[in-house]
N, C-alpha and C positions, 0 to 999 in steps of 0.2 A: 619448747621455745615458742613463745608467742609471733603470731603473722606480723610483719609491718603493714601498716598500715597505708598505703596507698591513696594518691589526688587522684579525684574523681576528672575521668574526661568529663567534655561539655554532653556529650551523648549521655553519659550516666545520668546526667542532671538532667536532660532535658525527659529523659526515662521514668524519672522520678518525677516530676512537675508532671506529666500525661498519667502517672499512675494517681496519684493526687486529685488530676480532674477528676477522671475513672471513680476514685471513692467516692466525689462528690459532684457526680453527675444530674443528680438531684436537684441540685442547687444552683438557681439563676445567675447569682454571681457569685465571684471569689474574691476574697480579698488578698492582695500581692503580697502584704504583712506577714500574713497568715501561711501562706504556700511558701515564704522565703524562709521563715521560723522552721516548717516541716523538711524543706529540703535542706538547713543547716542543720538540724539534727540528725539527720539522715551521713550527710557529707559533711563531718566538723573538718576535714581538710580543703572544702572548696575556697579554689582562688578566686575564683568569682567576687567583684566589688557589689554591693548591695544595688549600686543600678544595675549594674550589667545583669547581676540575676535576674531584679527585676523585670528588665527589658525582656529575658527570655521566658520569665510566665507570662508576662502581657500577651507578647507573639502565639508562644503556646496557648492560652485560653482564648485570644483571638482566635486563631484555628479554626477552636474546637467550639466554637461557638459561646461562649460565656463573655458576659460583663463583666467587668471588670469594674473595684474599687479599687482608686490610687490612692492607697496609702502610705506609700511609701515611704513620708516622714513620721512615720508612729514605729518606725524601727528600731 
């Protein structure tokens, strides 16, 4: 019998956005588009609204020291 599948808390997501920077530490900036496409394939049941994730990679790559590109209408 297969697992149900389970909504990610905010922690998961936000777990995944810092593993994200992590791969791409390399990399001066991020773009929000980008990391929000990666953590929805990651969580296709996040409730998360497209700013609200938003909001929480900004903050997260704020953090973490990265620039940030807002492209958040190319979603």
């Amino acid at each position: 019998m297969p697992a149900l599948a389970q909504t990610p808390t905010v922690s998961d997501i936000r777990q995944a956005i810092v593993r994200y920077l992590i791969d791409n530490v390399g990399t001066p900036t991020i773009s929000i588009s980008e990391v929000n496409r990666a953590v929805r394939s990651t969580f296709s049941l996040c409730q998360l609204t497209d700013w609200e994730l938003g909001d929480l990679i900004a903050r997260s790559a704020i953090d973490a020291g990265f620039a940030i590109e807002f492209d958040i209408a190319d979603l």
